[in-house]
MMTF fields as JSON, N, C-alpha, C and O atoms, coordinates in Angstrom:
{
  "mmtfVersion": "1.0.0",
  "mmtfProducer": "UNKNOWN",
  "numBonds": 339,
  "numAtoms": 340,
  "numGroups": 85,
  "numChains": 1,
  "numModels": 1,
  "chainsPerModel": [1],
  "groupsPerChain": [85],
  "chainIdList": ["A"],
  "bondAtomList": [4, 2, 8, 6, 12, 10, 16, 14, 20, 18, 24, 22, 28, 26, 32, 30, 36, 34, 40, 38, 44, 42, 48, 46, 52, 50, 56, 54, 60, 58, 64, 62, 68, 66, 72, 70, 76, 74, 80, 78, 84, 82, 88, 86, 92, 90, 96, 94, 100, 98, 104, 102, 108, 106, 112, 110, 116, 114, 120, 118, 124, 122, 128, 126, 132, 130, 136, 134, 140, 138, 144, 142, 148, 146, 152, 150, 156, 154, 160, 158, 164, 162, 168, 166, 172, 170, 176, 174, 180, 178, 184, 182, 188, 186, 192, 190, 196, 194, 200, 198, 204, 202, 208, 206, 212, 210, 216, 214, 220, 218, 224, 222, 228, 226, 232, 230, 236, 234, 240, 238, 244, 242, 248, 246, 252, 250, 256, 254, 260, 258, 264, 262, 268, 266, 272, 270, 276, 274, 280, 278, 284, 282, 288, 286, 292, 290, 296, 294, 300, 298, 304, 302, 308, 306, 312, 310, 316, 314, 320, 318, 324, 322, 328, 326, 332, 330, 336, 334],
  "bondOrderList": [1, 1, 1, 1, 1, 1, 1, 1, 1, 1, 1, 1, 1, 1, 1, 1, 1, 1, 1, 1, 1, 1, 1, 1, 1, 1, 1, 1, 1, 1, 1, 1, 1, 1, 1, 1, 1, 1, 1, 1, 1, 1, 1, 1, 1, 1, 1, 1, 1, 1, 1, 1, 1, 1, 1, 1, 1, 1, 1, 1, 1, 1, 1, 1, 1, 1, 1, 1, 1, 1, 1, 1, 1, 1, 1, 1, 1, 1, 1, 1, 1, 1, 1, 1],
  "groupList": [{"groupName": "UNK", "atomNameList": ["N", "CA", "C", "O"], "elementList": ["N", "C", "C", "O"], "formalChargeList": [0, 0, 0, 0], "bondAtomList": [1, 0, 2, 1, 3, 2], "bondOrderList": [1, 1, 2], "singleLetterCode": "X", "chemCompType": "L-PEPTIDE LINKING"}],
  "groupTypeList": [0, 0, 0, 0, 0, 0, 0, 0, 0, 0, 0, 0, 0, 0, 0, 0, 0, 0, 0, 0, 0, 0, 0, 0, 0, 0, 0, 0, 0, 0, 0, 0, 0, 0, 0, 0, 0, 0, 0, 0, 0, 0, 0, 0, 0, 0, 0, 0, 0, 0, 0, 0, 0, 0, 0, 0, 0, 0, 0, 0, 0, 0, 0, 0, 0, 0, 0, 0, 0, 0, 0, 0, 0, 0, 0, 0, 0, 0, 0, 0, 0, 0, 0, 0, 0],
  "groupIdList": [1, 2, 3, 4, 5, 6, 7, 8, 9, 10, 11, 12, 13, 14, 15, 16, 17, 18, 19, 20, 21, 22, 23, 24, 25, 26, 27, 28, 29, 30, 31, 32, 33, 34, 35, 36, 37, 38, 39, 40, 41, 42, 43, 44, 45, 46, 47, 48, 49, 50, 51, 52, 53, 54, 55, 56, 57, 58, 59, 60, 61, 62, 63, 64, 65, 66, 67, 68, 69, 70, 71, 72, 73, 74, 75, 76, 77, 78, 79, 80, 81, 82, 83, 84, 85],
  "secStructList": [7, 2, 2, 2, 2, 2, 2, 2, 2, 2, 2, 2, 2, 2, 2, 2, 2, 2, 2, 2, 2, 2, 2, 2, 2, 6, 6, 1, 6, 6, 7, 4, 4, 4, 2, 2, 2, 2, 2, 2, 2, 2, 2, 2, 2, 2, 2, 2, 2, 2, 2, 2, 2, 2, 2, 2, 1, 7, 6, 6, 7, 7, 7, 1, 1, 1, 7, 3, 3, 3, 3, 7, 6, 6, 1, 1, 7, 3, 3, 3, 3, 7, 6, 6, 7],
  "xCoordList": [-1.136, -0.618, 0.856, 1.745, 1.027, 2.627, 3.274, 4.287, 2.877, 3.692, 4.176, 5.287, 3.03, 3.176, 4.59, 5.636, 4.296, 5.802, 6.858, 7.868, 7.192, 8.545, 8.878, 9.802, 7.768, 8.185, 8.616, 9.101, 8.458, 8.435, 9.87, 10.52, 10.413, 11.531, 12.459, 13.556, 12.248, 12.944, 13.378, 14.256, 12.728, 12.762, 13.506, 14.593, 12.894, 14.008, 15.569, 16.244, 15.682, 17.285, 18.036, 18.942, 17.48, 18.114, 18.309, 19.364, 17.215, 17.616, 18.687, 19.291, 19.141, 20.019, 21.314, 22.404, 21.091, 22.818, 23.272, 24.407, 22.052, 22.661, 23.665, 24.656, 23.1, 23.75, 24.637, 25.441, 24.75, 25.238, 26.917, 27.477, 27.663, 29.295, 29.555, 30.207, 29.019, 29.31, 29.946, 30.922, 28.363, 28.272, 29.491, 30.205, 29.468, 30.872, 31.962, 32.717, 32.211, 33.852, 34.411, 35.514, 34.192, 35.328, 34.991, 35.794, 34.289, 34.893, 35.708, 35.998, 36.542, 36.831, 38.467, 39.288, 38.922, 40.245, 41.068, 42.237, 40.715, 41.763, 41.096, 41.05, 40.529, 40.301, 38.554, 37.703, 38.406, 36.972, 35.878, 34.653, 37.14, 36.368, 35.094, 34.007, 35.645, 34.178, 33.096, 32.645, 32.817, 32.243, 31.151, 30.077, 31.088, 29.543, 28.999, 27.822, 29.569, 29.135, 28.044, 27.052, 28.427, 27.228, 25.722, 24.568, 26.139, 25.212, 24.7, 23.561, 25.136, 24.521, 23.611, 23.302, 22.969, 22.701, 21.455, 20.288, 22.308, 21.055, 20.057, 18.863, 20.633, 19.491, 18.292, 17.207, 18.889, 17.583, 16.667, 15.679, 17.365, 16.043, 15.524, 14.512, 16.384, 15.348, 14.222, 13.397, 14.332, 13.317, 12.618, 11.458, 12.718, 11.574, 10.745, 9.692, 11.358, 10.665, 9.231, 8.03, 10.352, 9.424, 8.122, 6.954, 8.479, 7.156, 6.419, 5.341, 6.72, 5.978, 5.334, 4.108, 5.728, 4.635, 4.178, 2.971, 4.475, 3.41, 2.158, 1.139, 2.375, 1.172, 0.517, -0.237, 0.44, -0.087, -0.261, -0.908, 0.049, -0.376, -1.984, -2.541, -2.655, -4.174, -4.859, -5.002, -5.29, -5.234, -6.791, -7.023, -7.662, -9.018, -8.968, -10.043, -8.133, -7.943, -8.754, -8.792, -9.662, -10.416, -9.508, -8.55, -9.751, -9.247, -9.284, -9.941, -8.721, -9.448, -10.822, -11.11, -11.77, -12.977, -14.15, -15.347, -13.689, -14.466, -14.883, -13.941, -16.416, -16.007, -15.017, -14.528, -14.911, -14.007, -15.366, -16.484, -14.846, -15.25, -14.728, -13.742, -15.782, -14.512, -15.934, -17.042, -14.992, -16.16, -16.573, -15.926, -17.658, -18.315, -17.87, -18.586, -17.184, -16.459, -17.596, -18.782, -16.963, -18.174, -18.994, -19.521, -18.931, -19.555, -18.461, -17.239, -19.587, -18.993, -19.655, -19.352, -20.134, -20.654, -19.868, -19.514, -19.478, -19.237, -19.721, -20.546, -19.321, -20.415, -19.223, -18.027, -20.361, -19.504, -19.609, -20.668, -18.259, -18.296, -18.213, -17.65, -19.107, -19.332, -17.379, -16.77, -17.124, -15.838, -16.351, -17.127, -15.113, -15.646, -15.624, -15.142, -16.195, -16.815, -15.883, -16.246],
  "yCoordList": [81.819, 80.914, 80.617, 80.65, 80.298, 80.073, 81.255, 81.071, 82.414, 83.752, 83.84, 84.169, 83.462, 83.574, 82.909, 83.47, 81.21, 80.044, 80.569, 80.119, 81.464, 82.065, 82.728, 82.436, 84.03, 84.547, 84.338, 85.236, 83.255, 82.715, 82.203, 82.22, 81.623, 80.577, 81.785, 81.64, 83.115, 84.026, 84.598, 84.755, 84.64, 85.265, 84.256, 84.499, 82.977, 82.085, 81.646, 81.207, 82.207, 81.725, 82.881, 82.669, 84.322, 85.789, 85.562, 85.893, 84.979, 85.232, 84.207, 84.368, 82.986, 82.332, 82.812, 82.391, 83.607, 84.321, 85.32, 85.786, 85.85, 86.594, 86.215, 86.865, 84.501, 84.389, 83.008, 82.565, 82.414, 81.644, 81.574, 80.638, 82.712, 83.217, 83.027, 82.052, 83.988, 84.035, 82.394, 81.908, 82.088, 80.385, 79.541, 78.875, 79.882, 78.676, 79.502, 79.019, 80.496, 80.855, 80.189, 79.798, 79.854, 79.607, 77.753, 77.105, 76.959, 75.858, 75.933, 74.823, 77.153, 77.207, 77.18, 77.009, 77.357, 77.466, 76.235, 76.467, 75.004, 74.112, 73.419, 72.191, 74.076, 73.567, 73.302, 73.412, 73.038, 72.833, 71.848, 71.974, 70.243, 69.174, 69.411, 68.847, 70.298, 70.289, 71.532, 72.346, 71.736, 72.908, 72.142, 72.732, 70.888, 70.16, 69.802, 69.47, 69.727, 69.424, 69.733, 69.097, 71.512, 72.338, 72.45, 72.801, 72.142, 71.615, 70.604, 70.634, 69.284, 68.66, 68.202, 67.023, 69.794, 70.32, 70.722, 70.371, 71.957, 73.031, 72.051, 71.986, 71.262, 70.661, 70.044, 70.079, 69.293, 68.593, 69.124, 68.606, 70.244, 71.148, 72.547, 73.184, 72.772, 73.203, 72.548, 73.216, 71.169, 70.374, 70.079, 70.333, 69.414, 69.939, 71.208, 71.135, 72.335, 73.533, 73.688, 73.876, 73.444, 73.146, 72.274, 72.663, 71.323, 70.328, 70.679, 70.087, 71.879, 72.506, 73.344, 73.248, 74.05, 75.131, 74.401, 74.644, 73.366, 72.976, 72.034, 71.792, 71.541, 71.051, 71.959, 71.803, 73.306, 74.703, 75.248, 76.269, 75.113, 76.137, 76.041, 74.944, 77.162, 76.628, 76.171, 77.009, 74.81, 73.795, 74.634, 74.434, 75.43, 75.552, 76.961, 77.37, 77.476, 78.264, 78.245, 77.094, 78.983, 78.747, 78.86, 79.632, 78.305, 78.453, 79.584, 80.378, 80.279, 81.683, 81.25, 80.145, 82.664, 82.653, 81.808, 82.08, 80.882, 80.336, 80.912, 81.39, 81.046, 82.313, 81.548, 80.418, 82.801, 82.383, 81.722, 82.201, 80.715, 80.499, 80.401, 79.759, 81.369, 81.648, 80.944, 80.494, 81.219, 80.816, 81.646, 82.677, 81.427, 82.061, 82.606, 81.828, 83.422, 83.478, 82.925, 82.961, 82.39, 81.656, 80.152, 79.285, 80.187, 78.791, 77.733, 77.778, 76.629, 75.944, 76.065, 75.128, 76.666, 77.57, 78.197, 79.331, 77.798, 78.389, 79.035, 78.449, 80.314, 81.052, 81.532, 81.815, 81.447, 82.034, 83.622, 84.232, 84.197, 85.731, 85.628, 84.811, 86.945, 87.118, 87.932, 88.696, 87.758, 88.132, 89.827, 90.255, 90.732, 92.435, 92.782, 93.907, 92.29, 92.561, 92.64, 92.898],
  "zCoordList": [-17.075, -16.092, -16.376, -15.524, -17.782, -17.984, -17.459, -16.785, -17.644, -17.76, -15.812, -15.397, -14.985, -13.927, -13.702, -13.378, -14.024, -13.555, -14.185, -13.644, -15.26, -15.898, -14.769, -14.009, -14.624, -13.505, -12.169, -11.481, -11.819, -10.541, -10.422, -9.376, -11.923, -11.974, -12.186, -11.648, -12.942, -13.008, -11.115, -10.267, -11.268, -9.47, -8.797, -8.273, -8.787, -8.434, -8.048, -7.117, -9.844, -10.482, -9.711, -8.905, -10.105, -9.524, -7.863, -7.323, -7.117, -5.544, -5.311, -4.251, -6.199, -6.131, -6.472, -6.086, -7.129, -7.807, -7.02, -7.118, -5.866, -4.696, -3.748, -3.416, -3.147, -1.742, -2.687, -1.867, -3.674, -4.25, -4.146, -3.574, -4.789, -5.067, -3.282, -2.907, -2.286, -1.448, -0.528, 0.044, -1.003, -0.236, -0.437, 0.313, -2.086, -2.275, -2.617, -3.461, -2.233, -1.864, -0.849, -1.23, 0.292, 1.306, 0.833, 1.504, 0.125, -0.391, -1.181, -1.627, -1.824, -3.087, -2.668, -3.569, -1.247, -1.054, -1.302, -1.608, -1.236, -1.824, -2.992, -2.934, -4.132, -5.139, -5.338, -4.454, -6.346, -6.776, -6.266, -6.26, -5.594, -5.611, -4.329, -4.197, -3.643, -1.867, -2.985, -2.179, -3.779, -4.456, -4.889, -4.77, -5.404, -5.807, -4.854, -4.991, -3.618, -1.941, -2.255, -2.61, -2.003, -1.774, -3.09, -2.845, -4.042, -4.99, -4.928, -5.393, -4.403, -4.193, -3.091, -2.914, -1.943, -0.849, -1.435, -1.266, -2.523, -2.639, -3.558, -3.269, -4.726, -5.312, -5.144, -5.726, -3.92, -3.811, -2.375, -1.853, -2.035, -1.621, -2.195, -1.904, -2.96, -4.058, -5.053, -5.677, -5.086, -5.759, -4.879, -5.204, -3.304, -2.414, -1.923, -1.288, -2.301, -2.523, -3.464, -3.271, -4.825, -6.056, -5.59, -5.621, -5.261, -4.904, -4.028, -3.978, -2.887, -1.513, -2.546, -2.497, -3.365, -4.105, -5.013, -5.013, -6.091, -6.627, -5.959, -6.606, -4.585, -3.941, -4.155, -5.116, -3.438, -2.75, -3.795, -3.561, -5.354, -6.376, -6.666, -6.624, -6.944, -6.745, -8.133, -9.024, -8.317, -9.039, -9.724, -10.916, -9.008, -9.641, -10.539, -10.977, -10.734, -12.133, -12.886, -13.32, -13.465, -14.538, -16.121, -16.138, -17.029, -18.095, -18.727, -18.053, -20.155, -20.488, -21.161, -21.621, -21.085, -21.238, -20.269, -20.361, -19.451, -18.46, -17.208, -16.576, -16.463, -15.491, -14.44, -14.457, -13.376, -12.021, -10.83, -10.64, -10.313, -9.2, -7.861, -7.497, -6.923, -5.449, -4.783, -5.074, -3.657, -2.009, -1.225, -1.043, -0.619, -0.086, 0.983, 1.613, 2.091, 3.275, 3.799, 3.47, 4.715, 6.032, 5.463, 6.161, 4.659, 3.83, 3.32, 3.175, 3.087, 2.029, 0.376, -0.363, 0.056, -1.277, -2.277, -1.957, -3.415, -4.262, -5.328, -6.03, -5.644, -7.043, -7.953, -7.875, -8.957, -10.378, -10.658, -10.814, -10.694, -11.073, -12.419, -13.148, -12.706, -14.094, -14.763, -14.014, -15.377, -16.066, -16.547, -17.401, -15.091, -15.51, -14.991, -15.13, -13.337, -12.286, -11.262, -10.115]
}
């Protein structure tokens, strides 16, 4: 599970360093001060992001060695798969 959120934050940081330089070049023509503008834009919807996927991350994970439990399509039933299968 950790290995997944590295990955996720890795993927993250990289699609940010794509459209990032671009974004804040044309604040950059009379100096630095309009340049935290835009940081102080992206931050706090990138922390509403964060919080849209950690609602939606799926909380019933089994631990290791515990089996998995899914649902039934068409039901409200859940069963345990044997770990293999």
């Amino acid at each position: 599970m950790a290995t997944a959120a590295v990955a996720l934050l890795t993927a993250g940081y990289s699609a940010g360093q794509i459209p990032g330089p671009p974004a804040a070049t044309p604040l950059l023509h009379h100096g630095y001060h309009r340049a935290p503008i835009l940081a102080a834009v992206v931050a706090p919807a990138s922390a509403a992001a964060a919080a849209l996927l950690r609602t939606g991350f799926p909380h019933h994970m089994p631990a290791p060695g515990r089996p998995v439990v899914r649902s039934v399509p068409g039901s409200d039933r859940y069963v345990r798969v044997q770990e293999g299968r």
